[in-house]
DRENDO-1510 file (C-alpha; in Angstrom, 1 decimal, always signed):
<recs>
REC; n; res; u; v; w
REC; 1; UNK; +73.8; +114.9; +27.1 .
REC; 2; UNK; +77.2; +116.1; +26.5 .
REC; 3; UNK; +77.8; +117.7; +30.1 .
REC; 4; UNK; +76.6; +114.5; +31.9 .
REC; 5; UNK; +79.1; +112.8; +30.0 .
REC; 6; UNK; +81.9; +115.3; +30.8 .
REC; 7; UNK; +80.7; +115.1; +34.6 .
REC; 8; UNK; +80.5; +110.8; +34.3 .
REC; 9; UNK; +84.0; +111.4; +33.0 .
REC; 10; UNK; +85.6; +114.2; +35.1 .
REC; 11; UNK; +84.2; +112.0; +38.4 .
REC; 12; UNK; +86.0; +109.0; +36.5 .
REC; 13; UNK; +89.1; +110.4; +36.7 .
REC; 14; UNK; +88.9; +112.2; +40.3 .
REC; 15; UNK; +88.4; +108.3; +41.2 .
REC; 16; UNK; +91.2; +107.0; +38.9 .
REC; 17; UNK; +93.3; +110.0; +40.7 .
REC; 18; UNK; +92.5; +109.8; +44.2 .
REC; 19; UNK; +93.4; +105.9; +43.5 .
REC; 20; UNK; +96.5; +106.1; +42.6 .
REC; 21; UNK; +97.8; +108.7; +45.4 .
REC; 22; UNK; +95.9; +106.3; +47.8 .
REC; 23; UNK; +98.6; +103.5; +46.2 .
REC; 24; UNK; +101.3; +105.9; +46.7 .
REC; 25; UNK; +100.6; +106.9; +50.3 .
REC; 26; UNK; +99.8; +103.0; +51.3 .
REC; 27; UNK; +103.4; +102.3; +50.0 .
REC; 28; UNK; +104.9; +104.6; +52.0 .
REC; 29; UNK; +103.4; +102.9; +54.8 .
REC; 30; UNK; +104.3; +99.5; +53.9 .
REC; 31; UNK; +107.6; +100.2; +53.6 .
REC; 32; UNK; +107.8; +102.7; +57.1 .
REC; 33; UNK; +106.3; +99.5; +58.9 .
REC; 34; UNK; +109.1; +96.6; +57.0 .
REC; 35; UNK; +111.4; +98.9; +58.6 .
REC; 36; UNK; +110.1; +99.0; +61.6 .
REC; 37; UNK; +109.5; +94.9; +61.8 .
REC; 38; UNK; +113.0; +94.7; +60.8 .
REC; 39; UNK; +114.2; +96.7; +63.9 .
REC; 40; UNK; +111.9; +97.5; +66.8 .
REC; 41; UNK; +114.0; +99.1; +69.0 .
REC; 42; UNK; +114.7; +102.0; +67.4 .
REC; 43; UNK; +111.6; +102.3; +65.3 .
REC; 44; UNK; +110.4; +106.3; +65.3 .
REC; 45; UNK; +107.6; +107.2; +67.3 .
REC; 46; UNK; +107.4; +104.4; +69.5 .
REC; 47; UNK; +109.9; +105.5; +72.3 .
REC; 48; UNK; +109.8; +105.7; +75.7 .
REC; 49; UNK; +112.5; +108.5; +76.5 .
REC; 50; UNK; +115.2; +105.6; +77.4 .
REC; 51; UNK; +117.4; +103.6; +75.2 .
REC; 52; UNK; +116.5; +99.9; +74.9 .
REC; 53; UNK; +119.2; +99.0; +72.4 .
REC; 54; UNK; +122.1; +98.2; +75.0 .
REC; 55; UNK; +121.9; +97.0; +78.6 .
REC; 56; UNK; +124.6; +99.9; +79.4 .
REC; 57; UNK; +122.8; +102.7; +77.4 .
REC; 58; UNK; +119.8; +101.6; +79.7 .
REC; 59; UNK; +121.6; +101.8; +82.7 .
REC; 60; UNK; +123.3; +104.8; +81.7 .
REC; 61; UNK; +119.5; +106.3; +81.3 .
REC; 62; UNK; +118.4; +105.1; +84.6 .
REC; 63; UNK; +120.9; +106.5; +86.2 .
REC; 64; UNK; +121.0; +110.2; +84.5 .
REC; 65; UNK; +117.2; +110.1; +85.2 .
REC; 66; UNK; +117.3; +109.3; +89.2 .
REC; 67; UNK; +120.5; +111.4; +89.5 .
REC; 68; UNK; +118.8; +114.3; +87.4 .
REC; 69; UNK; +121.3; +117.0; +85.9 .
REC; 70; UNK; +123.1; +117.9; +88.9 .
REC; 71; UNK; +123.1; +115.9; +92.0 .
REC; 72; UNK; +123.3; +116.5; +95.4 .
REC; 73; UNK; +125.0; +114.3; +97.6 .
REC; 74; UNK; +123.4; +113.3; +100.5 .
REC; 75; UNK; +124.2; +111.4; +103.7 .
REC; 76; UNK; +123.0; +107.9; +103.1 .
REC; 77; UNK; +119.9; +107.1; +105.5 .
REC; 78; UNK; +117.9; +103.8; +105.4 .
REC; 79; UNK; +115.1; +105.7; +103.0 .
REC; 80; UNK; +118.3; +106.1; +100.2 .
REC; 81; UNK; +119.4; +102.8; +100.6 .
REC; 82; UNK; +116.5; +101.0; +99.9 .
REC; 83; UNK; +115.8; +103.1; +96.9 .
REC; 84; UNK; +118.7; +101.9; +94.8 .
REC; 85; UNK; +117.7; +99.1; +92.9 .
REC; 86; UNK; +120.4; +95.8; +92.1 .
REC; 87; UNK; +121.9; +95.5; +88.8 .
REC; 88; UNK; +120.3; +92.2; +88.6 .
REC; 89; UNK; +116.6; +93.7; +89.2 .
REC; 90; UNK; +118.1; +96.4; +86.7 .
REC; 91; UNK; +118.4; +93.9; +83.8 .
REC; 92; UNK; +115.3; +93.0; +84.7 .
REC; 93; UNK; +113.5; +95.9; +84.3 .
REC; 94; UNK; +115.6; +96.5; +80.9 .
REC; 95; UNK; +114.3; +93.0; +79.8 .
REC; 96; UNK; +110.5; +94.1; +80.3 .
REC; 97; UNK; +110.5; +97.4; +78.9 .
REC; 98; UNK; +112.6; +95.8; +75.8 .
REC; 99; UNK; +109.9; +93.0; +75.1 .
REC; 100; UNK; +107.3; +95.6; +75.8 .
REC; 101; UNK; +108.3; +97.6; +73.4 .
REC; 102; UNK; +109.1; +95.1; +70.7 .
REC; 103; UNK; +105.8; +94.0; +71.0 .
REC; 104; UNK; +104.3; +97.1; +70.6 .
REC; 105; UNK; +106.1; +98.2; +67.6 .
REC; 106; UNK; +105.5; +94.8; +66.1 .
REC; 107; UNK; +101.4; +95.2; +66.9 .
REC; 108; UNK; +101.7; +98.2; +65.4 .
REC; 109; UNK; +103.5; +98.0; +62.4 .
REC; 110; UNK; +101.6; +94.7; +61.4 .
REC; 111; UNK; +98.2; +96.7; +61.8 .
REC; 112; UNK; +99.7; +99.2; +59.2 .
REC; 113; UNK; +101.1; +96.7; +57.1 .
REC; 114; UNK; +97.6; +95.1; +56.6 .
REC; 115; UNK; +95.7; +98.4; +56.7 .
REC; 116; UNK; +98.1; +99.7; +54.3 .
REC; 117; UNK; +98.3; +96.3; +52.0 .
REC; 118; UNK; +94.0; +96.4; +51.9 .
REC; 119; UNK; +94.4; +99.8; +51.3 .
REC; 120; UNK; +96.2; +99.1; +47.8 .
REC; 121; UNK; +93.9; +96.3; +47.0 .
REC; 122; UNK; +90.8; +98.3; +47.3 .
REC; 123; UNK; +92.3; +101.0; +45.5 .
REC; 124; UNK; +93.5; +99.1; +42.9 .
REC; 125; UNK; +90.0; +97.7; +41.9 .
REC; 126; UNK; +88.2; +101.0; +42.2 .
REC; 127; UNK; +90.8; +102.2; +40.0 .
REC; 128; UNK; +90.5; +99.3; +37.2 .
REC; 129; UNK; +86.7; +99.5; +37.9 .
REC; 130; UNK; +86.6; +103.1; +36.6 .
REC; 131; UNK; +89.3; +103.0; +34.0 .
REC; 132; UNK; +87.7; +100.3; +32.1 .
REC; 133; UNK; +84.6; +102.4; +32.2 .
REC; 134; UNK; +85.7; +105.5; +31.3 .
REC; 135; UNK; +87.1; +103.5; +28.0 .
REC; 136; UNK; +83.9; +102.3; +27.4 .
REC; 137; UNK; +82.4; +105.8; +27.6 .
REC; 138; UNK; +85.1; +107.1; +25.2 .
REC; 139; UNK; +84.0; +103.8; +22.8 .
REC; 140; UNK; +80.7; +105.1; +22.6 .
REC; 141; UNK; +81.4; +108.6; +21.9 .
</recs>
């Protein structure tokens, strides 16, 4: 009888445990993701390789990236010419990607935050669950 109750209690506590560092991890989370909703654009792990924060960092990215590292100059030809893109189609383009990727960070870090928040909950009643019983096994013995 006695090693069924140490085994009731040691699984108790493994529970009780693997709560509380399930509380811990989710809070991490929670607070990654209000970070994140408080400042899309330079939220980690969500980046395209260009800088959405400024309209001139953009630009600056756009052009570093079509010019590559060394450029070579060319005589202009009707192909060239039609290949640059105007500032205002520019701005444009910056305005997409820049609601785009608000809107992906926000999806994102709302699904965490809820995961995460559910997360706790759930781990907050198997841990009172098991707590209370394991003082009602110690009660009894």
């Amino acid at each position: 009888m006695a090693g069924s109750n140490r085994i009731a209690q040691a699984y108790g506590y493994a529970v009780c445990f693997i709560a509380v560092v399930t509380i811990l991890i989710s809070t991490s989370a929670i607070v990654k993701s209000l970070f994140d909703l408080s400042d899309p654009l330079r939220a980690e792990g969500y980046g395209r390789g260009v800088s959405l924060t400024s309209y001139s960092a953009y630009k600056r990215d756009q052009l570093q990236r079509n010019t590559g590292p060394a450029p070579v100059r060319a005589p202009p030809t009707t192909d060239s010419a039609s290949a640059r893109i105007s500032d205002s189609e520019l701005r444009q383009m910056f305005e997409d990607e820049r609601m785009d990727q608000i809107g992906a960070v926000r999806f994102r870090s709302m699904k965490t935050l809820v995961s995460s928040i559910l997360m706790i909950a759930v781990a907050i009643v198997l841990f009172l669950i098991h707590w209370r019983w394991l003082r009602r096994e110690d009660l009894k013995a």
